[in-house]
C-alpha positions as CSV (number, residue, x, y, z in Angstrom):
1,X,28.6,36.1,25.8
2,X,24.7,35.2,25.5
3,X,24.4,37.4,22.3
4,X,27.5,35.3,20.7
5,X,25.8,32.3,22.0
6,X,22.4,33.2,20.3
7,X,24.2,34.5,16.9
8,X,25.3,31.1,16.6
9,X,22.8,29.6,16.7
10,X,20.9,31.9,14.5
11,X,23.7,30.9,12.0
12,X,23.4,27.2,12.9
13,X,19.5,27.3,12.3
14,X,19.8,29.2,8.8
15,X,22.4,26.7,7.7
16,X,19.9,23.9,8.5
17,X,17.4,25.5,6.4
18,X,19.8,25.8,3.9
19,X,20.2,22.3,3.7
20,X,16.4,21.2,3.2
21,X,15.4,24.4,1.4
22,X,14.6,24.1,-2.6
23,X,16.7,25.0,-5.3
24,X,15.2,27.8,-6.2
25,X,18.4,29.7,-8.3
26,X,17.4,30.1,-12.3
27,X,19.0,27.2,-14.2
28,X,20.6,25.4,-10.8
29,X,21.1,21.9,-10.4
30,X,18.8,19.9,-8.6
31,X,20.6,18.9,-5.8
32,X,20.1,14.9,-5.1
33,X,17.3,13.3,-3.3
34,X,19.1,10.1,-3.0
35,X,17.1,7.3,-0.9
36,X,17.3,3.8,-0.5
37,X,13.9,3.2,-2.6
38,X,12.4,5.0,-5.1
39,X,9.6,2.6,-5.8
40,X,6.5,3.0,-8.7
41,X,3.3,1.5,-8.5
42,X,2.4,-0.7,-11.6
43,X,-0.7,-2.2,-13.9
44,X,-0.5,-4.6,-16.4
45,X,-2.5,-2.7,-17.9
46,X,-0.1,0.2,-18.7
47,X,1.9,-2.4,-20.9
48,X,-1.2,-4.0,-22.6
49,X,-2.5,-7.5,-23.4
50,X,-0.2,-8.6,-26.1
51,X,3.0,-10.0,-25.6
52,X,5.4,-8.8,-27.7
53,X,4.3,-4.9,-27.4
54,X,4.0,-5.6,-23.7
55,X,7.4,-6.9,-23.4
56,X,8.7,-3.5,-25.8
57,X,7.4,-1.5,-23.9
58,X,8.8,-3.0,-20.4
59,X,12.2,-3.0,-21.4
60,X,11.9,0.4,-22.5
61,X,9.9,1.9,-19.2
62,X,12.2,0.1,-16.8
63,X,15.2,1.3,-18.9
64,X,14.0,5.0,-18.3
65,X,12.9,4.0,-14.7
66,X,16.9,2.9,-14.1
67,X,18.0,6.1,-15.5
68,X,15.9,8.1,-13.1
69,X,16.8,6.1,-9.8
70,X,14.0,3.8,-9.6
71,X,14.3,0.8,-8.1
72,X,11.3,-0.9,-6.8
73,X,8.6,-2.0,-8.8
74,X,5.0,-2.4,-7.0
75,X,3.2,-4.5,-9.6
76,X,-0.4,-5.6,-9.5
77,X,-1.3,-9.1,-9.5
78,X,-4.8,-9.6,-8.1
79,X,-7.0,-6.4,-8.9
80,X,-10.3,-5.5,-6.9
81,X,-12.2,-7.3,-9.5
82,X,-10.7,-10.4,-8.1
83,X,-8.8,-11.0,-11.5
84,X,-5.1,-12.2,-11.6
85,X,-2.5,-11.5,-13.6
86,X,0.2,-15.0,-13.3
87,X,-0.2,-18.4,-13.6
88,X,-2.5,-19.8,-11.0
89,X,-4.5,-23.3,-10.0
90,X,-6.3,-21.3,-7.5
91,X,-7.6,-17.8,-8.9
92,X,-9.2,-16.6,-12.1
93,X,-7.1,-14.5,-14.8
94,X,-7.8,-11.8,-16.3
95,X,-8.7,-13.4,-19.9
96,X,-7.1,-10.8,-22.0
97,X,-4.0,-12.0,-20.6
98,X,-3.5,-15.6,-22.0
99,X,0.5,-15.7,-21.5
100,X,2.3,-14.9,-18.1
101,X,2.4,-11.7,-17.8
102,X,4.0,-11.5,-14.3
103,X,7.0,-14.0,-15.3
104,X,7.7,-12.4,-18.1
105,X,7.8,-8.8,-15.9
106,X,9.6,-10.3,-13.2
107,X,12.4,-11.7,-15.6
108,X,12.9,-8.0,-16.8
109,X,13.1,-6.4,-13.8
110,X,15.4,-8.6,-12.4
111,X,18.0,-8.1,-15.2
112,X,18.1,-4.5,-14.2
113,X,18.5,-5.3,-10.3
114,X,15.1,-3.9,-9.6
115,X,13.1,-5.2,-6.7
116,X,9.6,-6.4,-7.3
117,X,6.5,-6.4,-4.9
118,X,3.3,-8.6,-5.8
119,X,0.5,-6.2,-5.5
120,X,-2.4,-7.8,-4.0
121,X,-6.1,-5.9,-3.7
122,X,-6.6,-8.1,-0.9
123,X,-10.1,-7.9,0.1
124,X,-12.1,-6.7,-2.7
125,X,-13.7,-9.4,-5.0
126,X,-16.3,-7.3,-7.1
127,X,-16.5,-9.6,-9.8
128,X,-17.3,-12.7,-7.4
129,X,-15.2,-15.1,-9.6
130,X,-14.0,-18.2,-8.8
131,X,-14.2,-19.8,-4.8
132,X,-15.5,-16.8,-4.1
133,X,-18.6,-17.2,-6.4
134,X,-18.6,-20.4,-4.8
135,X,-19.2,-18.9,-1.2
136,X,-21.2,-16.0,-1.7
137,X,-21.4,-16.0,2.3
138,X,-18.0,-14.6,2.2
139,X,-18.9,-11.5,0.7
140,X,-19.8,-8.8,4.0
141,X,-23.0,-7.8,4.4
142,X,-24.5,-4.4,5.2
143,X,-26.7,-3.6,8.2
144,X,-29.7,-3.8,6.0
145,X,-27.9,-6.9,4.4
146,X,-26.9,-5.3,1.3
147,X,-24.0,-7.5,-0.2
148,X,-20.5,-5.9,-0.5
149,X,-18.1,-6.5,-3.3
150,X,-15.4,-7.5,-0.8
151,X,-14.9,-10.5,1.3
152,X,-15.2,-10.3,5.0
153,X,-11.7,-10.6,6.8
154,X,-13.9,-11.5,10.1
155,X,-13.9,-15.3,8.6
156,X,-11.2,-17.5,8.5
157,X,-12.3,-19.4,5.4
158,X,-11.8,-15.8,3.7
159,X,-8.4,-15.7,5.3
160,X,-7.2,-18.9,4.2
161,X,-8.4,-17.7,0.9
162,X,-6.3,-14.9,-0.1
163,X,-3.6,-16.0,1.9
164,X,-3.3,-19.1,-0.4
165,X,-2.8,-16.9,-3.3
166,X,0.0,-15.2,-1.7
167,X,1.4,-17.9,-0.9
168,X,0.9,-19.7,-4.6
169,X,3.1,-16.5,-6.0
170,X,5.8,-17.0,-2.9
171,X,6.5,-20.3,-3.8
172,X,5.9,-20.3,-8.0
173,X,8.3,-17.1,-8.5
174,X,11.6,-15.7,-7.2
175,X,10.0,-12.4,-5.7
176,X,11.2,-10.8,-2.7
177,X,8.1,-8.7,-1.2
178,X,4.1,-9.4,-0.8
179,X,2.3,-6.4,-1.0
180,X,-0.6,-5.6,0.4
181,X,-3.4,-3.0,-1.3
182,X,-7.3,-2.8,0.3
183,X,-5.9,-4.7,3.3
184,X,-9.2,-3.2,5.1
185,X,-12.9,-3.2,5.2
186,X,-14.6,-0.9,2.9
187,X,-15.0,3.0,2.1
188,X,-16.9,2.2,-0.8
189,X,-19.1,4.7,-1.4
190,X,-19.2,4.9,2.4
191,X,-18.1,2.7,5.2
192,X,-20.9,-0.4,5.9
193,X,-19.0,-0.6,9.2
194,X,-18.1,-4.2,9.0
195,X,-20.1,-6.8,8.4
196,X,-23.5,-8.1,9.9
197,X,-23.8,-11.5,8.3
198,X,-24.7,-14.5,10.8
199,X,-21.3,-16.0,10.9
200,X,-19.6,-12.6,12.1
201,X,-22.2,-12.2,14.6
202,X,-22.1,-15.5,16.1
203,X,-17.8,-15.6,16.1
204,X,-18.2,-11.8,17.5
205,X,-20.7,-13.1,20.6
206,X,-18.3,-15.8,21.1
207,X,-15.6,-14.2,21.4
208,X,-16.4,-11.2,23.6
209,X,-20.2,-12.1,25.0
210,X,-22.0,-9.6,23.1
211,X,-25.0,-10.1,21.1
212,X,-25.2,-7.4,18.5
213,X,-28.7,-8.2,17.5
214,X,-29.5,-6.6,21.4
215,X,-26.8,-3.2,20.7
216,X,-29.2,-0.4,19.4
217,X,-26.7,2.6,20.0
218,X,-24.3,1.9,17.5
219,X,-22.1,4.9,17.6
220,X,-18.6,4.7,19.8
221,X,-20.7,6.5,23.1
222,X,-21.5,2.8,23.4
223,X,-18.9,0.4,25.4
224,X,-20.3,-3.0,23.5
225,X,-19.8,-0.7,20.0
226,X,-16.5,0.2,21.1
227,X,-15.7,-3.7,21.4
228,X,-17.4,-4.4,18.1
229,X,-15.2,-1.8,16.4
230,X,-11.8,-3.0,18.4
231,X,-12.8,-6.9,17.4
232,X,-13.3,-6.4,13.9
233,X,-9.7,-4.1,13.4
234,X,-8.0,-6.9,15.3
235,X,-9.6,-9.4,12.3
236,X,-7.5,-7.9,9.6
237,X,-4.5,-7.6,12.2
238,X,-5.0,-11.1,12.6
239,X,-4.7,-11.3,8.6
240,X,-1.4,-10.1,8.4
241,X,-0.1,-12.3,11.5
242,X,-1.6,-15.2,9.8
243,X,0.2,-14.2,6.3
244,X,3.9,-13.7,7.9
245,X,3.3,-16.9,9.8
246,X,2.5,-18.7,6.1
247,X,5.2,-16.8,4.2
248,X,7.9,-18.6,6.9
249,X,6.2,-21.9,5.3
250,X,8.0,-21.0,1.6
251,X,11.4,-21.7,2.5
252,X,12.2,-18.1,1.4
253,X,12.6,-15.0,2.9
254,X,9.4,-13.4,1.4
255,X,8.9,-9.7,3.1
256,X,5.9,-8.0,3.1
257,X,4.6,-4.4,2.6
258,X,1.5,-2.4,2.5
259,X,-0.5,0.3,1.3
260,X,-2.2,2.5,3.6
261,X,-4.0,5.3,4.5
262,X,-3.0,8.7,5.4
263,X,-3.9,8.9,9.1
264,X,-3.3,5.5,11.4
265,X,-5.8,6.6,13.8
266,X,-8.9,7.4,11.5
267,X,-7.6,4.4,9.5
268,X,-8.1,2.4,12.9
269,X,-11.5,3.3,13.3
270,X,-13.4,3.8,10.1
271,X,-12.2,1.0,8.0
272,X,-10.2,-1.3,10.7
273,X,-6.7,-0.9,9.8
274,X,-4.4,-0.7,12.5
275,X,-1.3,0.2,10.4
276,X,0.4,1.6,13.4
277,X,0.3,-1.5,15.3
278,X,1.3,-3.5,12.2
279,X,4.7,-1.2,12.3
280,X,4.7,-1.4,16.5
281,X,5.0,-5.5,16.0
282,X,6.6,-5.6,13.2
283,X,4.6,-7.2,11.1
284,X,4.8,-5.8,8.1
285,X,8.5,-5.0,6.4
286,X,7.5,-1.6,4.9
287,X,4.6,0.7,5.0
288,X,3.1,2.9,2.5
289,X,1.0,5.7,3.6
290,X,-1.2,6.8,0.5
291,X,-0.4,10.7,1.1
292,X,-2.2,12.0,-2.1
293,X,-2.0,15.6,-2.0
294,X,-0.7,19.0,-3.6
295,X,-0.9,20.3,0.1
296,X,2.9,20.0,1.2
297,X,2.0,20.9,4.7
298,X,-0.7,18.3,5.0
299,X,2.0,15.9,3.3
300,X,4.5,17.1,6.4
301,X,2.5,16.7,9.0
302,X,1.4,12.9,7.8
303,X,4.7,11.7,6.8
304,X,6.3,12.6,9.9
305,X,3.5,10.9,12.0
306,X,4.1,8.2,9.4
307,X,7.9,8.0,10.2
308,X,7.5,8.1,13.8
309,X,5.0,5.1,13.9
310,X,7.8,2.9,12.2
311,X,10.4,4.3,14.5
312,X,13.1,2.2,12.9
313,X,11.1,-1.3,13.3
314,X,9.6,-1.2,9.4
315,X,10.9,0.7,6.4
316,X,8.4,3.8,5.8
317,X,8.2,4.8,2.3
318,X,5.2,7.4,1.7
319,X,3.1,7.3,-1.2
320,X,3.8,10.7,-3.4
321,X,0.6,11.2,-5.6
322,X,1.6,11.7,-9.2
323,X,-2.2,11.5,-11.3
324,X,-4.7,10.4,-8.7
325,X,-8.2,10.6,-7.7
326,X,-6.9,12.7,-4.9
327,X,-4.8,15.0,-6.5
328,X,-2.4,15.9,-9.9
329,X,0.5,16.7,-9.0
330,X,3.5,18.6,-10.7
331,X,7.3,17.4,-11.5
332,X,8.3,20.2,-9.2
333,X,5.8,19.6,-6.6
334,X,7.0,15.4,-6.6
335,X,10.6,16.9,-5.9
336,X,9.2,18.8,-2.9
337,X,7.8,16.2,-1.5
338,X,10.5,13.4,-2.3
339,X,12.8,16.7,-0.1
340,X,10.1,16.4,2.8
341,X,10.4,12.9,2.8
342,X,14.4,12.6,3.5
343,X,14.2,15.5,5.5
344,X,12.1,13.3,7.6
345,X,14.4,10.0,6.9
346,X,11.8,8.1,5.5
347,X,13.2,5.1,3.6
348,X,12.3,6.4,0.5
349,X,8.9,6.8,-1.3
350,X,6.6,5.3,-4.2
351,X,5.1,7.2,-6.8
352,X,1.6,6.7,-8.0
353,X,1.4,5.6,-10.8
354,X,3.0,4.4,-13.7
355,X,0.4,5.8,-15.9
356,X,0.9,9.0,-14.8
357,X,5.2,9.0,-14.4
358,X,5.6,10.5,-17.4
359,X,8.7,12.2,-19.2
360,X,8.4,15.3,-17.3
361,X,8.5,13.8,-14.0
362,X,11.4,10.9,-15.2
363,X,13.1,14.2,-16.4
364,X,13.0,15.8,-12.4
365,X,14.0,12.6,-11.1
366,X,17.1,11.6,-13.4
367,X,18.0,15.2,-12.5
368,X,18.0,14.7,-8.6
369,X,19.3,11.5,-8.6
C-alpha cells in the first residue's frame, strides 16, 4: 500500500513539472503565458519629438503591442531631469516637445483598450527647473553638505510639490493609474543616507527627541541611527499615504502603482522604501519589483518573495529586464521568466523597455499569447 501511495505521487509530482516545464520539443508551440497584464514601460522619446512621425509610429507600436498581448502601457511623464511631457501650469516641459504629447498617446491607446499608467520619476530633479529652482533648500543635502539632484521627501513643501503634479494629470486626463518611479532617496552613485539639511534635522529632533548633530556612530549598532533610518523610510511612506488621500480629491478612481527594487528589505534600509509595507496597507494598487536579471534562479527566488508580500492585497507584476543597465536579456529567456512569473501567480509582468521590445521578442510573445 505505501509503495502505491508513493508511486502516485511520484506521478503527481512529474505531472506538475510537466505543467511549468519549457517547451523544449524542436518546432513546438509555445504553449500560452496568458496573464491579466502584460504591461511595457515607455519614453517619449522612443516615438520622437515631432508629431506626425510620433503619432505613425504609435499607432504602429501599439498595433504590434495588441497583437502580442500587451495591454498596459507605463508611459513617462516627468523624467529625473524634472522635465514633463503633457500640458502643465505647474512643471516645466521638455521643450522639444511643443504639442501634447501625452494626450495625443493617451487617445491612441485608449482606442485599442489599452490601460495607461503616468510614469512619474518622483524624487529626482537634476535639472532644478521650475519651483524647484525656486527652493533650492529642497534639494537633500549630503553629510558634508554636498547638494543632491533629488528633492528631499523628509519636507512637506516637497511633498505637496510632486503630489500637485500628480494630481494636475488625475484631473486634466482620463487615465486610470499614477505610477510611481524613484519613489526613494538616492543610490546615486552611492547612497548619501538621507538628508542632513537644517530643516530635516530640526523636523527629525522634533519628532523623536534626537539631535543628530550629537550621534557620532552612525552605523545601525547605534539605537538613535536605527530611529534616524526608521523616521526617514516612514517620510516617503508618508508620501504615498499623502498621494492616495489627494487622488480621492479628483472625483475619479485614479489607482496607483510603483516601481521597485528587487529586495523589500535592503530597499527598506538603504534607500527608505518600504515597499512591503506599502503592499501590507494597501496603499499602492500594484507593485513592480525591478527584477533585472538573466539569472532565472535569482528571478525565482525575488518574485516569489515579491508575490508573497502582496498576498492578494495589491496586484504584483514583476519587472522582466529586456535591454537594461542590469542585464540583456533574450526572447527565450523573457518567456522563462514570464513561465516563473504565473507559476508563481503574479498578476502579470512589465517589460523594460520599449526601446528594447523589439521584433524578436514581439515575435515570442504573439506566440505565447
Amino acid at each position: 500500500m505505501r509503495v502505491k501511495t508513493l508511486s502516485t505521487l511520484t506521478l503527481t509530482f512529474l505531472s506538475l513539472a510537466a505543467i511549468v516545464a519549457p517547451a523544449v520539443a524542436s518546432g513546438a508551440a509555445a504553449p500560452s503565458i496568458s496573464m491579466p497584464v502584460r504591461g511595457v514601460w515607455m519614453h517619449p522619446g522612443f516615438f520622437g519629438p515631432e508629431k506626425a512621425a510620433a503619432l505613425e509610429k504609435m499607432r504602429t507600436t501599439l498595433d504590434g503591442y495588441a497583437q502580442a498581448g500587451i495591454n498596459t502601457l507605463i508611459m513617462l511623464v516627468k523624467n529625473t531631469s524634472g522635465h514633463i511631457y503633457y500640458s502643465s501650469e505647474i512643471g516645466v516641459p521638455d521643450g522639444a516637445w511643443s504639442w501634447d504629447f501625452f494626450k495625443v498617446f493617451l487617445a491612441e491607446a485608449k482606442k485599442r483598450k489599452m490601460e495607461v499608467h503616468a510614469w512619474f520619476c518622483v524624487f529626482p530633479e537634476s535639472s532644478i527647473l521650475g519651483q524647484v529652482r525656486q527652493h533650492p533648500e529642497w534639494l537633500i543635502s549630503s553629510p558634508r553638505r554636498e547638494m543632491v539632484g533629488a528633492v528631499n521627501p523628509a519636507l512637506p513643501a516637497v511633498r505637496e510639490y510632486e503630489i500637485s503634479l500628480m494630481l494636475e494629470v488625475a484631473r486634466k486626463y482620463d487615465v486610470g493609474w499614477i505610477h510611481l518611479d524613484y519613489i526613494r532617496y538616492p543610490c546615486e552613485p552611492t547612497e548619501p543616507t538621507f538628508s542632513f539639511d537644517p530643516e530635516t534635522l530640526r523636523l527629525f529632533k522634533e519628532d523623536t527627541g534626537i539631535d543628530m548633530a550629537t550621534v557620532k556612530a552612525r552605523d545601525t549598532g547605534n539605537m538613535a541611527w536605527n530611529e534616524w533610518l526608521r523616521w526617514n523610510t516612514d517620510r516617503v511612506t508618508v508620501f504615498v499615504r499623502e498621494l492616495k488621500a489627494a487622488l480621492k480629491t479628483t472625483g475619479r478612481k485614479v489607482k496607483i502603482s510603483a516601481a521597485v527594487f528587487p529586495d523589500a528589505v535592503n530597499a527598506r534600509v538603504m534607500i527608505g522604501q518600504d515597499w512591503a509595507a506599502w503592499g501590507r496597507e494597501g496603499l499602492v494598487d500594484m507593485l513592480n519589483p525591478m527584477l533585472y536579471s538573466n539569472d532565472t534562479k535569482l528571478f525565482e527566488k525575488l518574485a516569489r518573495e515579491a508575490v508573497a508580500y502582496g498576498k492578494g492585497r495589491t496586484l504584483v507584476c514583476p519587472g522582466i529586464g529586456i535591454g537594461t543597465s542590469h542585464n540583456q536579456n533574450t526572447p527565450e529567456g523573457m518567456i522563462d521568466e514570464m513561465r516563473i512569473s504565473k507559476a508563481l501567480k503574479a498578476d502579470g509582468v512589465v517589460y523594460f523597455s520599449s526601446s528594447s521590445l523589439n521584433q524578436p521578442f514581439l515575435d515570442k510573445l504573439k506566440a505565447a499569447k
